[in-house]
C-alpha positions in Angstrom: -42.6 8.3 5.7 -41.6 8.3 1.8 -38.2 7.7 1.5 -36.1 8.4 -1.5 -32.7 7.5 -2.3 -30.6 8.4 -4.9 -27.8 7.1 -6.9 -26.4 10.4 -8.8 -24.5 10.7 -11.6 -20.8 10.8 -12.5 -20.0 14.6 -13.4 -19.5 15.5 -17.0 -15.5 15.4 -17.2 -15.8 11.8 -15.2 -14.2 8.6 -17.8 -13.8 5.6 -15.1 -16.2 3.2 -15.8 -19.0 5.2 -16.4 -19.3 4.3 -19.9 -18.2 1.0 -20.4 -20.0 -0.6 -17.1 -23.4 0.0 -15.1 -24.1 -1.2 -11.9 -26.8 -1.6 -9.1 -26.2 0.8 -6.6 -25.7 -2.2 -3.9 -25.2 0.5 -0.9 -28.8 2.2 -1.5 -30.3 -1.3 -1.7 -29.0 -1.7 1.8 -29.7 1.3 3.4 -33.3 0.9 1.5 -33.9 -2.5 2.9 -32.8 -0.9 6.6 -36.3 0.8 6.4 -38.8 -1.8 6.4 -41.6 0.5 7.5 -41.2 3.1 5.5 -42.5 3.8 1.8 -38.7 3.8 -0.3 -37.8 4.4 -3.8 -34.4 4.3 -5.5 -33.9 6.6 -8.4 -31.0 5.6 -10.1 -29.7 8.8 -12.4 -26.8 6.5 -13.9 -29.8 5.8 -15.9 -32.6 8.2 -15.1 -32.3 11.7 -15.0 -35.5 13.7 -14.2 -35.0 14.4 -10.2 -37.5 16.7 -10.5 -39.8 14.5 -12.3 -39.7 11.7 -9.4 -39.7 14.7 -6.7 -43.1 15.7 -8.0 -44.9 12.6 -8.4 -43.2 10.6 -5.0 -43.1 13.6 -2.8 -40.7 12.4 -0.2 -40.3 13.1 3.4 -36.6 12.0 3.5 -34.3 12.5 0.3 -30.6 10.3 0.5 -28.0 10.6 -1.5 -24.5 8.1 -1.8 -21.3 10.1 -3.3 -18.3 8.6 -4.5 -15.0 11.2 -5.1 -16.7 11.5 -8.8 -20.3 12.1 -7.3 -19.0 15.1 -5.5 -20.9 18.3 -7.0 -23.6 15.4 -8.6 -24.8 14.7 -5.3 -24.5 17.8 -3.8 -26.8 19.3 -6.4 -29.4 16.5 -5.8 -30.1 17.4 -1.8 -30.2 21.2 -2.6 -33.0 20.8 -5.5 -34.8 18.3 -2.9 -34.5 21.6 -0.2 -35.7 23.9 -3.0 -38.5 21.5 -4.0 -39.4 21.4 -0.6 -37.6 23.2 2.4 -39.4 20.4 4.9 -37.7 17.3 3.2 -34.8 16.0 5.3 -31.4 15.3 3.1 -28.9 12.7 3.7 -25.5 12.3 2.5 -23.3 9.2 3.2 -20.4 7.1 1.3 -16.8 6.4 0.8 -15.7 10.3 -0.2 -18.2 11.5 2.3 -17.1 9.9 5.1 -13.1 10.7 4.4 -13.8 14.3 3.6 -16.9 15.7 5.1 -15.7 18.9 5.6 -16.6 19.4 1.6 -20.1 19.0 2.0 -20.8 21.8 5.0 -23.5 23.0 3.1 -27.2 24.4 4.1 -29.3 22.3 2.3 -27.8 19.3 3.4 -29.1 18.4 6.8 -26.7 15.1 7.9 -23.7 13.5 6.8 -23.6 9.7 7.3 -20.2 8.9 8.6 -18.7 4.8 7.8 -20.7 2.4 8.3 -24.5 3.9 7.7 -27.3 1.2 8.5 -27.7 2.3 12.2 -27.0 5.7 12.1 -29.6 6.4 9.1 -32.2 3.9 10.7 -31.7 5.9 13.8 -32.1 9.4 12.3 -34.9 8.6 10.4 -36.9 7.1 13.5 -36.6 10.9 15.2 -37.8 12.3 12.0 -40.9 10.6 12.1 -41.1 10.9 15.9 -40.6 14.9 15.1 -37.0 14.6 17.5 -33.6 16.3 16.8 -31.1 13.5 16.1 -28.1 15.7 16.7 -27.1 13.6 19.5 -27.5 10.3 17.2 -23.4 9.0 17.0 -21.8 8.8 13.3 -23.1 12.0 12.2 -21.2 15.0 10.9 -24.3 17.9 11.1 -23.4 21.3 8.7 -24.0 24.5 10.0 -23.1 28.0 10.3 -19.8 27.7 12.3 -18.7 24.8 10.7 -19.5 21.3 11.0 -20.6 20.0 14.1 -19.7 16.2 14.8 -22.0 13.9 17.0 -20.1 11.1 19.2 -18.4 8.8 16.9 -20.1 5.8 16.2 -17.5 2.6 16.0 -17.0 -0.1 13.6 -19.5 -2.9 14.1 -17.6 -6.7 14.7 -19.3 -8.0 11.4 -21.7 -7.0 8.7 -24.5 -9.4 9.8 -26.7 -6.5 11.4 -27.4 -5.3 8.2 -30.3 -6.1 6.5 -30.0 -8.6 2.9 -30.4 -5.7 0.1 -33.5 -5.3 -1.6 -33.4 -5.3 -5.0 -37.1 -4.9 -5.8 -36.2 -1.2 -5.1 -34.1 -1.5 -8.6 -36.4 -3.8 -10.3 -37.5 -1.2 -13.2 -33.3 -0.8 -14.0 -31.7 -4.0 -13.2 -32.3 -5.5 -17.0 -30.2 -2.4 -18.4 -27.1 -3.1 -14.9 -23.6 -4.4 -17.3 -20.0 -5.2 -16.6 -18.1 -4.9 -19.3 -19.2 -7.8 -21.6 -21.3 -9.5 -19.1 -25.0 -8.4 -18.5 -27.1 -9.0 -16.9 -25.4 -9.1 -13.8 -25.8 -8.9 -10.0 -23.6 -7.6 -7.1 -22.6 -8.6 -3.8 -21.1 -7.1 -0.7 -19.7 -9.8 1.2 -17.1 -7.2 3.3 -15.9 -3.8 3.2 -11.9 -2.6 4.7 -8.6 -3.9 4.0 -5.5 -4.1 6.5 -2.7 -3.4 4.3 -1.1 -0.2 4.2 -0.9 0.6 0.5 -0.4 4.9 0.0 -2.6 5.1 -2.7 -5.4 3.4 -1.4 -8.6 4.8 0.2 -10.5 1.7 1.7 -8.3 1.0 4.3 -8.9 4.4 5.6 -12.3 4.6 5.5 -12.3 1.2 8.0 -9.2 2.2 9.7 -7.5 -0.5 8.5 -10.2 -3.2 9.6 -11.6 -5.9 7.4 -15.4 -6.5 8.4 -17.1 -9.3 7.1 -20.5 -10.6 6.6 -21.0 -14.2 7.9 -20.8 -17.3 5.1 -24.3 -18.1 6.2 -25.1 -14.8 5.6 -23.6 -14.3 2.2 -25.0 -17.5 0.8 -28.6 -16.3 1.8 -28.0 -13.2 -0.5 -27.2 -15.8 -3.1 -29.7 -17.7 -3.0 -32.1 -14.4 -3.4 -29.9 -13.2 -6.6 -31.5 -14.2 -10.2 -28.7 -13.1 -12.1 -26.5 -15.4 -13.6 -22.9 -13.4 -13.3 -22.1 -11.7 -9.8 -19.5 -9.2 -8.6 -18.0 -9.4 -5.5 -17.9 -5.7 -4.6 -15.6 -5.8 -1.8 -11.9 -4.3 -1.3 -10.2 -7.9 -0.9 -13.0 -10.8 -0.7 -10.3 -13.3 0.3 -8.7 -11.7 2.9 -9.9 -14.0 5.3 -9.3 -17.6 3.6 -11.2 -19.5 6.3 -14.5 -17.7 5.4 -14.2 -18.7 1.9 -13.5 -21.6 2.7 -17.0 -21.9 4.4 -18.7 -20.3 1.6 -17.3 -22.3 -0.6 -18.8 -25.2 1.0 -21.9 -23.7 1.9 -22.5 -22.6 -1.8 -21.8 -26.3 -3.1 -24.3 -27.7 -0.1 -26.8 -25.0 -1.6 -25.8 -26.1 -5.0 -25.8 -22.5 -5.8 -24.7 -22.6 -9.6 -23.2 -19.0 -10.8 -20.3 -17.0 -12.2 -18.1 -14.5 -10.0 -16.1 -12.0 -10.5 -13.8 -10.6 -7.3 -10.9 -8.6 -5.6 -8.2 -10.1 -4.0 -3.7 -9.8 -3.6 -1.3 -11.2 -5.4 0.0 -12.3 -2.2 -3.1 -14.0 -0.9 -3.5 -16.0 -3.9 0.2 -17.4 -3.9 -0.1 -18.5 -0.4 -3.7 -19.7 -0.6 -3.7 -21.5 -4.1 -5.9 -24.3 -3.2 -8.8 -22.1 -2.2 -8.5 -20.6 -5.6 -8.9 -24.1 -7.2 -11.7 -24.6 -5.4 -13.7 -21.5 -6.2 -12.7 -21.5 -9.9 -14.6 -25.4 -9.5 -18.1 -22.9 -8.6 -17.6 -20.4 -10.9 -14.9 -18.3 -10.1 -14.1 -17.1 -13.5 -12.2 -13.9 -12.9 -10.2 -11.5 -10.1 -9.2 -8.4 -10.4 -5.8 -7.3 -8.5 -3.3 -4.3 -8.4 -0.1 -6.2 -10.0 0.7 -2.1 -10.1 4.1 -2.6 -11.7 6.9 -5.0 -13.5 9.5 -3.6 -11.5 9.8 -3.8 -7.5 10.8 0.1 -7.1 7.1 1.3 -8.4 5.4 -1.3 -6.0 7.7 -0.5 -3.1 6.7 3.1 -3.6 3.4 2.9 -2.7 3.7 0.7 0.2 1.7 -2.8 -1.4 4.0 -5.4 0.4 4.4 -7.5 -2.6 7.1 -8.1 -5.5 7.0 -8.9 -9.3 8.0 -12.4 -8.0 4.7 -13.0 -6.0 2.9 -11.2 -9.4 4.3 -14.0 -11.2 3.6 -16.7 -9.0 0.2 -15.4 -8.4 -0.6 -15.1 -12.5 0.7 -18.7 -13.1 -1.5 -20.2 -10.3 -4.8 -18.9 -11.4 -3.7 -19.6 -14.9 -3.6 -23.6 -13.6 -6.9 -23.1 -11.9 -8.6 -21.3 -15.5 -9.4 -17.9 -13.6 -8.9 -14.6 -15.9 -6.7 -11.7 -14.7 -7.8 -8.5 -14.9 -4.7 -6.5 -13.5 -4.6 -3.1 -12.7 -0.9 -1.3 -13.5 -0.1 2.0 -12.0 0.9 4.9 -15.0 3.8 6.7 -12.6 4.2 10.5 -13.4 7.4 10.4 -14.8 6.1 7.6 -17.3 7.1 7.5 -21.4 6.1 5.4 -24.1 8.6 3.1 -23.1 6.6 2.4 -20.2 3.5 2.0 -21.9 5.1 -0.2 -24.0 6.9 -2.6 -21.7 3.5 -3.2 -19.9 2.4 -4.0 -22.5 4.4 -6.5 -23.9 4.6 -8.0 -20.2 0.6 -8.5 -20.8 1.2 -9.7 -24.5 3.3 -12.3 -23.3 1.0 -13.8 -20.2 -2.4 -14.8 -22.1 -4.6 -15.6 -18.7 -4.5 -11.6 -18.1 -7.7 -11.0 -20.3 -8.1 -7.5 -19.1 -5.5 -4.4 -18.3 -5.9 -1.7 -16.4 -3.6 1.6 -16.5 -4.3 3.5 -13.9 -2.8 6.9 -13.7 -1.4 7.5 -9.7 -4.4 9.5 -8.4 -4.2 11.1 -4.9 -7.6 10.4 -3.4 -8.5 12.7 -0.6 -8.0 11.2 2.9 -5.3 8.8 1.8 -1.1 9.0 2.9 -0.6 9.8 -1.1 -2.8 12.7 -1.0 -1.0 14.3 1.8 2.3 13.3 0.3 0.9 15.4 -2.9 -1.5 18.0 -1.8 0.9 20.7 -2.6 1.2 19.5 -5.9 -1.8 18.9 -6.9 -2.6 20.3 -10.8 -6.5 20.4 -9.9 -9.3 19.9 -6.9 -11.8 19.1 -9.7 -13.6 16.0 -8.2 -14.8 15.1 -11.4 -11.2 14.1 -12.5 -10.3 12.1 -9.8 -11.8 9.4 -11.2 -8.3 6.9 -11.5 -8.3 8.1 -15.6 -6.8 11.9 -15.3 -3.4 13.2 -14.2 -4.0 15.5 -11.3 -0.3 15.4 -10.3 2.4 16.9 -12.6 3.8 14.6 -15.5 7.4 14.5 -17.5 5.7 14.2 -20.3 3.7 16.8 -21.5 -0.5 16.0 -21.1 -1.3 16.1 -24.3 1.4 13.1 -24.9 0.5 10.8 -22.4 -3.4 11.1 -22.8 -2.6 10.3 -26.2 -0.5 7.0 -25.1 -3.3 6.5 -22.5 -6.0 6.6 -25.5 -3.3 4.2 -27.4 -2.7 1.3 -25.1 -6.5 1.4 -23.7 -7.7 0.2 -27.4 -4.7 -2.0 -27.7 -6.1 -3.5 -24.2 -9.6 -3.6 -25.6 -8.6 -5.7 -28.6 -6.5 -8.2 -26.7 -9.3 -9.0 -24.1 -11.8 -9.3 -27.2 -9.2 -11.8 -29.0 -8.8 -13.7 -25.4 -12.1 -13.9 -24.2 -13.4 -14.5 -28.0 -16.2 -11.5 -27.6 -17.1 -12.3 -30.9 -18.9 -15.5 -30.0 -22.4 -15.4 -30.2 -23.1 -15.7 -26.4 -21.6 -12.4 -26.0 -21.7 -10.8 -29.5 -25.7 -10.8 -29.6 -26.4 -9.5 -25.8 -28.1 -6.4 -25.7 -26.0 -4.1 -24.1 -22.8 -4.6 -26.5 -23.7 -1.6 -28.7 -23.7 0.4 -25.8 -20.3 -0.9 -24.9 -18.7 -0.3 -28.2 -20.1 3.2 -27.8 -18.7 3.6 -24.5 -15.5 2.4 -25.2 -14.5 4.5 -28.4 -16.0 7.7 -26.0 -13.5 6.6 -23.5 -10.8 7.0 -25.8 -11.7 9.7 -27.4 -11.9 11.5 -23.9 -8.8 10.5 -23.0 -7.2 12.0 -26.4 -8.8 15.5 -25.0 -8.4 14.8 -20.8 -5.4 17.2 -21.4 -7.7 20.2 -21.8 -9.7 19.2 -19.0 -6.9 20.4 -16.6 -5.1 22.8 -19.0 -5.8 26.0 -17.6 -4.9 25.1 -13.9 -1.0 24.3 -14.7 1.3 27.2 -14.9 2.4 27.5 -18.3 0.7 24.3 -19.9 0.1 25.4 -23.6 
């Protein structure tokens, strides 16, 4: 059978990353590679956009789609014009959104929601296709209809990742030269483990696994390595080291390989102050930057959102990478009831620590299925998908909108400049690569969004002029 899988596009009123970062869609590459004997295609609309172009000339048996929260009506619009094109193709829906809220996608021209972990449940539905079989006893599988959606036997959490197949990115060959990060292109990622076991509020990954890390093995992991051409790799998992003794053993097993590259991962504070040795190590293969939720510089904002860690760990954690010559990027959390002086004190506590190279103000977003969301639900300014997208308000504010998407625009350039001075951008090796004009595009559209995000939302809060 022809199998087609596709990446949609953020919606329209979506900033995130969108415009200042492109990556492989790493999940379809999976679920592609989980179909050996079948004819698949990825269609990536981050960069391409004629579905109907690709639905013409591929004619697919089996159309699959992979939302994220900001994919919502994106993805949903992709399986309907694959029923309309033709009413025979079977459509698929899985992912992170999907799986935590499937009750939004009970729709008629979607034939199967993916629940969690997909590679067994889509192998196993698309085996009955071909064999001409219902699959609505297959387990994992939320199945629309008239009366609502009917659920099939859940299907548990597997022990590790190892049953699933090593991606295949020859399914992304034709994009993968035009896949950034920020200042780095090309570049690569890696799934090395999906969950996390802490119980922050905010946070929809630990929900999604129930509050289970699953891993792939080190053996595994360095095999995907050892595939990968590209230089710079992302670790795209919620906390790579949350189990130190695997990296441990991928850290040997990458020098016995003498696999030479650049990564870029998640992790806690917390983890690195008590595991500063394996941090030393890694930054020795490449390790060149993590990315973690300081959140806040006072312990009230972090204790209200339930991350188990304290502006003291922050600071132990930001000096011991400093030693080891890892970059920060750190993610702070933009509280409702923020001002400038907010803004401003973040910013001079990045000012004055050099080894964060990147910030990140996050504004708290409710993300459906998580403790925050049904802490907020009744509160909520909007249920526009397209603004959840950790760059909107959808909560009320003390500050007027307009005000604070105007310090959001503010402090975002101020954060762009400091990680150009710090990681010296302007050096040739980064300066001349060909994806930087798209950057600086991208990154004055995210700040002019944000100058306008207030009238995104306008009209749905009482009174908001």
């Amino acid at each position: 059978m022809k199998v087609l899988l596709v990446n949609p596009p953020a919606g329209d009123l979506t900033i995130g990353l969108r415009h200042i970062a492109q990556v492989e869609p790493l999940a379809l590459e999976i679920i592609g590679a989980a179909a050996p004997d079948h004819q698949v295609e990825i269609f990536d609309m981050q960069i391409d956009s004629d579905l109907a172009d690709i639905l013409q000339h591929f004619q697919p048996d089996v159309v699959g789609a992979s939302a994220q929260i900001v994919q919502t009506y994106t993805a949903q619009h992709v399986l309907k014009m694959a029923k309309e094109f033709n009413p025979r193709i079977l459509t698929l829906l899985g992912g992170h959104h999907v799986t935590l809220n499937p009750q939004e996608f009970n729709m008629p021209f979607i034939d199967a929601i993916v629940l969690g972990e997909a590679v067994p449940a889509f192998q196993e539905v698309i085996e009955r296709r071909r064999q001409g079989r219902d699959f609505d006893d297959v387990a994992g599988l939320a199945i629309p209809g008239v009366d609502g959606l009917h659920f099939t036997p859940v299907r548990s959490f597997p022990a590790t990742l190892d049953h699933q197949p090593l991606p295949d990115r020859t399914l992304t060959a034709a994009y993968r030269s035009r896949y950034f990060y920020l200042f780095e292109s090309p570049v690569a990622s890696i799934q090395t483990s999906m969950g996390c076991t802490f119980p922050c509020s905010f946070c929809s990954c630990q929900k999604f696994t129930r509050r289970r890390f699953i891993a792939h093995s080190p053996e595994f992991i360095v095999e995907d390595l050892c595939r990968i051409k590209e230089d710079f790799v992302m670790f795209c998992d919620d906390h790579s080291f949350i189990d130190v003794q695997r990296m441990e053993r991928l850290h040997d097993l990458i020098v016995e390989r003498g696999i030479q590259k650049r990564y870029f991962a998640y992790t806690r504070t917390d983890c690195v102050v008590q595991n500063p040795a394996t941090f030393e190590k890694w930054a020795r293969i490449g390790l060149e930057m993590v990315m973690t939720g300081l959140e806040a510089i006072d312990d009230s904002n972090i204790g209200a959102v339930k991350k188990r860690t304290s502006v003291e760990i922050n600071e132990q954690a930001i000096e011991i990478l400093r030693k080891c010559g890892i970059g920060l990027s750190a993610g702070f959390l933009v509280m409702p009831d923020f001002t400038e002086d907010d803004f401003r004190r973040i910013d001079s506590y990045v000012a004055a620590r050099p080894n964060i190279v990147l910030m990140e103000l996050t504004p708290l977003t409710p993300l459906p299925g998580t403790d925050l969301y049904a802490e907020q639900k009744e509160n909520l300014l909007t249920d526009n998908r397209e603004v959840y997208d950790l760059a909107h308000f959808v909560v009320p504010t003390v500050l007027p909108l307009r005000d604070l998407y105007g310090l959001m625009s503010k402090y975002y350039l101020r954060a762009v400049w400091r990680a150009i001075m710090r990681l010296r951008l302007y050096r040739p090796r980064y300066a001349f690569k060909r994806h930087i004009p798209r950057l600086i595009a991208g990154t004055l559209q995210v700040a002019a969004m944000l100058r306008q995000a207030h009238e995104t939302i306008r009209t749905s809060i009482p009174g908001e002029q």
